[in-house]
KEKE-3310 file (N, C-alpha, C; in steps of 0.2 Angstrom, whole numbers, plus 5000, padded with zeros to 4 digits):
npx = (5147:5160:5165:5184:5185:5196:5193:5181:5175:5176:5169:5156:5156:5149:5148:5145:5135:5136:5133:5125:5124:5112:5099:5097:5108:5107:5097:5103:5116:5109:5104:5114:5119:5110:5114:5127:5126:5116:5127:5137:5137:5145:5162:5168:5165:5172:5172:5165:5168:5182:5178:5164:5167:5174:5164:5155:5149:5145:5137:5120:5107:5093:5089:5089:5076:5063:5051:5048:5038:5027:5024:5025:5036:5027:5028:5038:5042:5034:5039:5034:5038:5031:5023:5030:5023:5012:5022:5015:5013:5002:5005:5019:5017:5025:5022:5026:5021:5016:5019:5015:5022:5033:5038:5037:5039:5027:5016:5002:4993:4982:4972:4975:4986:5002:5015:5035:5042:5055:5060:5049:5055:5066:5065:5055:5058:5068:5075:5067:5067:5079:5083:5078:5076:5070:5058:5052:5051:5041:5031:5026:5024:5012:5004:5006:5008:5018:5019:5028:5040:5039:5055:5055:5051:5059:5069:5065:5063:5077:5082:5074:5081:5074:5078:5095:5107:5114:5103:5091:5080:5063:5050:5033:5018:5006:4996:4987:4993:5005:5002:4998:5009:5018:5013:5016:5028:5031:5025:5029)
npy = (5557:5560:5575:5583:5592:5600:5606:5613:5628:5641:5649:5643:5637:5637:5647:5641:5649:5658:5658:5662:5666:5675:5682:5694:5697:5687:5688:5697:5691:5683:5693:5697:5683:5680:5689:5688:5673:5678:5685:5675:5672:5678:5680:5688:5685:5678:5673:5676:5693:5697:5701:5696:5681:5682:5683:5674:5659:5641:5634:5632:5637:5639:5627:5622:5610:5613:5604:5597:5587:5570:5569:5561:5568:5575:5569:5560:5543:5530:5517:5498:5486:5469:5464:5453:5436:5432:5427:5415:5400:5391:5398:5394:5380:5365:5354:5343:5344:5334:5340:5338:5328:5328:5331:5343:5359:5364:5379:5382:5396:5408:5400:5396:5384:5386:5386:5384:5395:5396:5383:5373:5383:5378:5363:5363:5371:5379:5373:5381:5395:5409:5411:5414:5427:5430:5423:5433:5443:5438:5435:5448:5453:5444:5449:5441:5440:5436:5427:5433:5426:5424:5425:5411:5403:5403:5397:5385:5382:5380:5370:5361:5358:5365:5374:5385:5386:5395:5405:5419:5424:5420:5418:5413:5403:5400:5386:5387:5398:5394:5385:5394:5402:5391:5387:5399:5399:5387:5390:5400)
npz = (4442:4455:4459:4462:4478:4477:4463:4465:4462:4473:4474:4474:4487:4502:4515:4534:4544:4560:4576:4589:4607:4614:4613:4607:4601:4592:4583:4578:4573:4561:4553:4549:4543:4535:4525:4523:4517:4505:4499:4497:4485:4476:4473:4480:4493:4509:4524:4540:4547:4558:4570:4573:4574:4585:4594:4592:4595:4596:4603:4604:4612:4610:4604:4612:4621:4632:4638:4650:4653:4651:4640:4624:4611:4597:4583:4583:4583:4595:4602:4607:4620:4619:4636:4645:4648:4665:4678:4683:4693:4686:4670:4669:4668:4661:4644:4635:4617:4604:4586:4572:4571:4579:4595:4605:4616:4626:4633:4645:4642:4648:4646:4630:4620:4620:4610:4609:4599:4594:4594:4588:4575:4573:4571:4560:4551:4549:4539:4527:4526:4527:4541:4560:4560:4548:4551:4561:4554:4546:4554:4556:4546:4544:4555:4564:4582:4594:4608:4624:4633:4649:4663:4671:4662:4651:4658:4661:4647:4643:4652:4647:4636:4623:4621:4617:4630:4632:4627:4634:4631:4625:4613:4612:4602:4596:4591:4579:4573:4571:4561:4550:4548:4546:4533:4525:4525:4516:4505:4500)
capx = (5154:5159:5172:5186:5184:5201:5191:5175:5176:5176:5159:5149:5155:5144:5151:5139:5131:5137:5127:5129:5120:5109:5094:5098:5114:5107:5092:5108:5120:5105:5102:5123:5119:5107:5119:5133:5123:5116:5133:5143:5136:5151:5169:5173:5162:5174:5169:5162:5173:5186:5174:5159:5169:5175:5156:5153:5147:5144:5131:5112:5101:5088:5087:5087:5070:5060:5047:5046:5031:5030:5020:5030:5038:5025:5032:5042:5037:5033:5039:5034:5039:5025:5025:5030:5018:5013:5026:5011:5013:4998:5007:5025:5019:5028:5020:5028:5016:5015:5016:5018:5027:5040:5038:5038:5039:5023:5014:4994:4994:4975:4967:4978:4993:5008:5022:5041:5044:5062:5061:5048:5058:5073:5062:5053:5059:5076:5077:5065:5069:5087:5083:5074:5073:5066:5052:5050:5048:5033:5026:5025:5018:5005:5001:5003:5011:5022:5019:5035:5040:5044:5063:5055:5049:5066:5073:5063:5065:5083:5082:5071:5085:5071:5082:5100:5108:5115:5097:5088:5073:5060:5043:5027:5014:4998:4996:4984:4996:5013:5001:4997:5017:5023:5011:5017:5035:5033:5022:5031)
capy = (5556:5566:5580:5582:5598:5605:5610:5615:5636:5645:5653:5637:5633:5640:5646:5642:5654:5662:5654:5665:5662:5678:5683:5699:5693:5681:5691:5702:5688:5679:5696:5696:5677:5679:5693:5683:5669:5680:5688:5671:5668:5684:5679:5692:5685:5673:5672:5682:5695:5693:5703:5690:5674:5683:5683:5670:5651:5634:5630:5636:5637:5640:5622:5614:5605:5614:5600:5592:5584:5565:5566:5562:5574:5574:5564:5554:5538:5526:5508:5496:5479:5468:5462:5445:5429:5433:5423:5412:5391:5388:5399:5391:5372:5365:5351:5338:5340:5332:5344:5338:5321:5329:5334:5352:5361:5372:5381:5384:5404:5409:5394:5394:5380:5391:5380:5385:5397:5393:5373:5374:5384:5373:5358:5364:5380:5380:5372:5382:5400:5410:5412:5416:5433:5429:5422:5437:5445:5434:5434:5454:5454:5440:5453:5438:5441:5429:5430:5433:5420:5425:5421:5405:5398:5403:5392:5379:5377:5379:5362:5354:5357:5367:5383:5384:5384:5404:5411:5422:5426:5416:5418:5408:5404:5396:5381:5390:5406:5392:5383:5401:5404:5386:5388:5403:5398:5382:5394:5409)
capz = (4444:4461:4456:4469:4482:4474:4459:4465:4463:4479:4476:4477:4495:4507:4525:4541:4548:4563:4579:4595:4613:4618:4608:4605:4595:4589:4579:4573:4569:4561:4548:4546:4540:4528:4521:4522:4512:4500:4497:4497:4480:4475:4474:4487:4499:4512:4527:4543:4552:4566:4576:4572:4574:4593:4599:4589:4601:4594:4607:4602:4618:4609:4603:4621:4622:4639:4636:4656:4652:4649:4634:4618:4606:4589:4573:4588:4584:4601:4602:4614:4616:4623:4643:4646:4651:4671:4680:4689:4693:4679:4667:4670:4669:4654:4642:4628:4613:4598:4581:4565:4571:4583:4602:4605:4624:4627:4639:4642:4644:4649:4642:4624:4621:4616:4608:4610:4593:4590:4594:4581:4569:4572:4569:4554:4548:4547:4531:4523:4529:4531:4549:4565:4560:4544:4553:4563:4550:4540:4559:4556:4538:4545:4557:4572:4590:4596:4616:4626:4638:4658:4666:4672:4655:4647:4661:4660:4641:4644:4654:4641:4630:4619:4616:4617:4635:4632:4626:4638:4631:4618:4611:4610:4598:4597:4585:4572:4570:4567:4555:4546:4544:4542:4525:4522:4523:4513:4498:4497)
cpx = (5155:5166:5175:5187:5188:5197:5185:5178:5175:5171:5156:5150:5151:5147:5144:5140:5134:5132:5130:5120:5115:5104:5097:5106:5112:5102:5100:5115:5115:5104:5109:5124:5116:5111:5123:5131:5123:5124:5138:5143:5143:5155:5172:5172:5169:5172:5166:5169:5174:5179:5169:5161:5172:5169:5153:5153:5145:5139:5124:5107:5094:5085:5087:5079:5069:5056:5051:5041:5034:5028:5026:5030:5033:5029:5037:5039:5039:5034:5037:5034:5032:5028:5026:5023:5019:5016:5019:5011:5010:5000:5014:5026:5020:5026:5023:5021:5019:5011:5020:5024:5032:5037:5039:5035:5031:5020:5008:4997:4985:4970:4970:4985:4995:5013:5028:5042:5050:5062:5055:5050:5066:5070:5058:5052:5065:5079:5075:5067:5077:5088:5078:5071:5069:5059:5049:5046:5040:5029:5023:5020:5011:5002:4999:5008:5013:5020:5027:5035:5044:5049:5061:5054:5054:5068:5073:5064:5072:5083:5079:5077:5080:5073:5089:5100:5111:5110:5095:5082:5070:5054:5040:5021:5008:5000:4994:4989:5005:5008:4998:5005:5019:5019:5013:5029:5034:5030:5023:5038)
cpy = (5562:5567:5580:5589:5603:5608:5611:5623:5636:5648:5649:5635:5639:5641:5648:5647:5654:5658:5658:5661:5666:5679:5688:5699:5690:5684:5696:5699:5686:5685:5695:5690:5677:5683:5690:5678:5670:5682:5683:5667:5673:5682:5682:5690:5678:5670:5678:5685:5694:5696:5699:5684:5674:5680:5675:5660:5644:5631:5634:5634:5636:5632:5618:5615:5609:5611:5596:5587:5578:5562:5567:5567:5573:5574:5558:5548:5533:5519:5505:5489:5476:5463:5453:5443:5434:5427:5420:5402:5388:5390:5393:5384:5371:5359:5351:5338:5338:5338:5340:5332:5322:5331:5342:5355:5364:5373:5382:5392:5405:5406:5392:5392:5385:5387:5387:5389:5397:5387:5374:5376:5380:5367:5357:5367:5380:5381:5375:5391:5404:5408:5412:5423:5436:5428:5428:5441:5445:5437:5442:5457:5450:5444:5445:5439:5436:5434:5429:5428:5425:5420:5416:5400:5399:5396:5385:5377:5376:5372:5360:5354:5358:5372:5381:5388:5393:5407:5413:5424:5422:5418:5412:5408:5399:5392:5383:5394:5400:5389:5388:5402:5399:5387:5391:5403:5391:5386:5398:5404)
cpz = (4449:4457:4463:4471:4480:4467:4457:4465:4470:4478:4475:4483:4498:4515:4530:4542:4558:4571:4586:4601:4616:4611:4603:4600:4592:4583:4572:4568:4562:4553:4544:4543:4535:4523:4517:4516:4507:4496:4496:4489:4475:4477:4479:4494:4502:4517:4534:4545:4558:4571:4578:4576:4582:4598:4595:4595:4597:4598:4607:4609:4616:4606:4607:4621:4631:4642:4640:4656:4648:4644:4628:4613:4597:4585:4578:4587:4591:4600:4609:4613:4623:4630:4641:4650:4659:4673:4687:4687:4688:4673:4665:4670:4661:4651:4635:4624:4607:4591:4576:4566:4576:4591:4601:4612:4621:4633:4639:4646:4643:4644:4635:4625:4617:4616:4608:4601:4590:4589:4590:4574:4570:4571:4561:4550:4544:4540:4525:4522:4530:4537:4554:4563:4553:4546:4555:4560:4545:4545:4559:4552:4540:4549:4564:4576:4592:4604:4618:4632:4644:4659:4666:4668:4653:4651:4661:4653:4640:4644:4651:4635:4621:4616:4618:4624:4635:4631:4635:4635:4624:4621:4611:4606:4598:4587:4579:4569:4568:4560:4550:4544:4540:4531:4522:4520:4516:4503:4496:4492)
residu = (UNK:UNK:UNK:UNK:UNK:UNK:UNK:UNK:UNK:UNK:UNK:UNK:UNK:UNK:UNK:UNK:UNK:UNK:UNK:UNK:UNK:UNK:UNK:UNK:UNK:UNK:UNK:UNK:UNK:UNK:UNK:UNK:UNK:UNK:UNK:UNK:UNK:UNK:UNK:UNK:UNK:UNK:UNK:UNK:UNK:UNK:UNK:UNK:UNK:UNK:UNK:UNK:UNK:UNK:UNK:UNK:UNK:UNK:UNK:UNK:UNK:UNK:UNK:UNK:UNK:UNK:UNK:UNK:UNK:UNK:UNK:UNK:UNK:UNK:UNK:UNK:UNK:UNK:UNK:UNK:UNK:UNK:UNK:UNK:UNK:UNK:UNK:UNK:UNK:UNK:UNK:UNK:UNK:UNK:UNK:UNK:UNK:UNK:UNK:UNK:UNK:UNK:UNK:UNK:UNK:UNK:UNK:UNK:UNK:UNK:UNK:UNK:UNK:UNK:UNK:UNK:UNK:UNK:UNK:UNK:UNK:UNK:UNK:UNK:UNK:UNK:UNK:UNK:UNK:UNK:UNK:UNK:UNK:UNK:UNK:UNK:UNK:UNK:UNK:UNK:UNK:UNK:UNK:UNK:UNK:UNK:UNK:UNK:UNK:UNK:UNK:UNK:UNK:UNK:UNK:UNK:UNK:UNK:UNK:UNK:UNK:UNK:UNK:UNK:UNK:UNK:UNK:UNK:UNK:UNK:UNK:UNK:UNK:UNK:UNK:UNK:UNK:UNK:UNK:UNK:UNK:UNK:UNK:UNK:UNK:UNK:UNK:UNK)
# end
């Protein structure tokens, strides 16, 4: 049960520490902190002196980053999203197949047919699935990569009327990796 602030004592609160801009204050407020800390466990302790809180700055220099370099900060984790399809004529030609009974857009991308992954999931997903980003998800845990579709292929599946007339970007997937999910949607 949280107790309310009015009847916490005044020697459990802790007053911050003192943060000035020059080193040489800064080693000295820094000894005046730990004091302060140690001594704020004592009813008498309040907080620093006027003198303190005069010299006293809210901005630490020492914690600006001097780190020009464009290699990343260690524990910083890296994201990267993957490049779209190359925007080339053999990539961008568009082909009605046959899956599972229905039509479905797709594309050959360096020799492999990649179907449309939403007009897939709006054909055979839907009802099994919360959502699209459910699927995303499965496709994360299955450990498969949906390829990203270049401006021209959005466009063009716009015009097929294979994705909704406001999207701007969709993914594609190779027959084996929907037939790896659609299982794994119908058996989870």
């Amino acid at each position: 049960m949280a107790v309310p602030a009015a009847l916490i004592p005044p020697s459990s609160l802790v007053q911050p520490c003192p943060i000035s801009t020059s080193s040489s204050a800064s080693s000295a407020s820094s000894s005046s902190c730990s004091a302060t800390a140690a001594s704020s466990s004592s009813p008498s302790a309040t907080s620093a002196s006027p003198s303190q809180s005069a010299t006293q700055n809210l901005f630490r220099t020492d914690l600006i980053s001097t780190n020009t370099s464009s290699i990343p900060l260690a524990g910083k984790p890296v994201y990267s999203t993957p490049s779209p399809v190359e925007n080339t004529p053999q990539n961008n030609e568009c082909r009605m197949v046959e899956l599972r009974g229905a039509k479905v857009a797709s594309f050959t991308v360096e020799g492999q047919e990649l179907i449309c992954l939403p007009q897939a999931f709006d054909l055979f997903l839907k009802h099994l699935v919360g959502g699209l980003h459910t699927v995303y998800t499965k496709l994360k845990r299955l450990e498969i990569t949906p390829v990203v579709c270049n401006v021209e292929q959005v466009r063009i599946l716009r015009g097929l009327g294979a994705i909704q007339p406001g999207v701007n970007r969709c993914k594609l997937i190779s027959r084996k990796d929907f037939e790896t999910l659609y299982n794994d949607c119908t058996n989870a």
